[in-house]
Every structure is written in C-alpha cells, then in structure tokens.
C-alpha positions in Angstrom: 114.7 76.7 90.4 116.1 76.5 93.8 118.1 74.2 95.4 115.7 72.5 98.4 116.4 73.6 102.0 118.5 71.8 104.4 114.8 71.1 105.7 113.0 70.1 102.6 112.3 66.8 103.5 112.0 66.8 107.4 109.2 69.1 106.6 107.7 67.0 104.2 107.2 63.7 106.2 105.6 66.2 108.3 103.0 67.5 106.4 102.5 63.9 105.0 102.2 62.8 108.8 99.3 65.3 109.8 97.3 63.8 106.9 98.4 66.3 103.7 98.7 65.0 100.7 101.7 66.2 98.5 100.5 67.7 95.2 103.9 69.5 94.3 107.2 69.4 94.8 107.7 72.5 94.0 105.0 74.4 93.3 104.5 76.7 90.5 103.2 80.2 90.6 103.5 82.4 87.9 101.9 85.6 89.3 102.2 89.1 86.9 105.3 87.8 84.3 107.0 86.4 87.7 107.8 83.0 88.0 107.8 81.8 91.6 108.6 77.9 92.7 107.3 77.6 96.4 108.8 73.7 98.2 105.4 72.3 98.7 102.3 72.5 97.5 99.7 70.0 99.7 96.5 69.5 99.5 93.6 68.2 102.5 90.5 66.3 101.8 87.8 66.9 104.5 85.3 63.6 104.9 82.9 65.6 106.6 82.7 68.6 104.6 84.0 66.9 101.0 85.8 69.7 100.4 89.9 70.1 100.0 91.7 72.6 102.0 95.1 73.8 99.7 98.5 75.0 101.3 101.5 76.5 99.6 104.8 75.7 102.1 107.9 77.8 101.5 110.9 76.1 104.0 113.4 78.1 105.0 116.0 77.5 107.6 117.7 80.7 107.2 121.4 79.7 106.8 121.3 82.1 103.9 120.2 84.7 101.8 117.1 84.6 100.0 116.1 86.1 96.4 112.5 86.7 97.8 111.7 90.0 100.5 
C-alpha cells in the first residue's frame, strides 16, 4: 500500500464537508488478479431519492512518479 498524498487529508475534510460519508480509507479493488488501493472510497445518501451515490477518489499532487498509467 501506498504512502497517502501530501493532499490526503485536505481532500478528505473536503469530501466530508460537501456531505460524503467516508467508507474507506483506502479503498480496495481487486480487479483481474490486480490489487489496487484507491485514497477514498465515499459514499452519498440521497433523502429524496433513498438511494446512495458511491465515489472512488484517487489524490494525487503530482510531486512524483506514479506506479499507475
């Protein structure tokens, strides 16, 4: 796993502050024998509609090279 972006947590209050609800921290995806940790996963619950919306939030602040193309 990854060492969090310089970012990680800026980003994180965030998401919190526009009403998201931190699921993961990270998130993990295994996806054809590939294991992948994402920084956030988040999910939304909609009143109205009483369904969740689901995002996946990969931070990057580009200060250096990534494993991932």
């Amino acid at each position: 796993m990854a060492a969090k972006d310089k970012f990680h947590n800026v980003v994180k209050i965030a998401i919190e502050k526009d009403g998201w609800t931190i699921t993961d921290d990270p998130l993990f995806i295994r996806a054809e024998d590939v294991d992948f940790y994402i920084d956030l996963g988040a999910e939304k619950v909609l009143a109205a509609e009483k369904a969740g919306q689901k995002i996946a939030v990969e931070i990057k602040s580009f200060l250096g090279a990534s494993e991932v193309n």
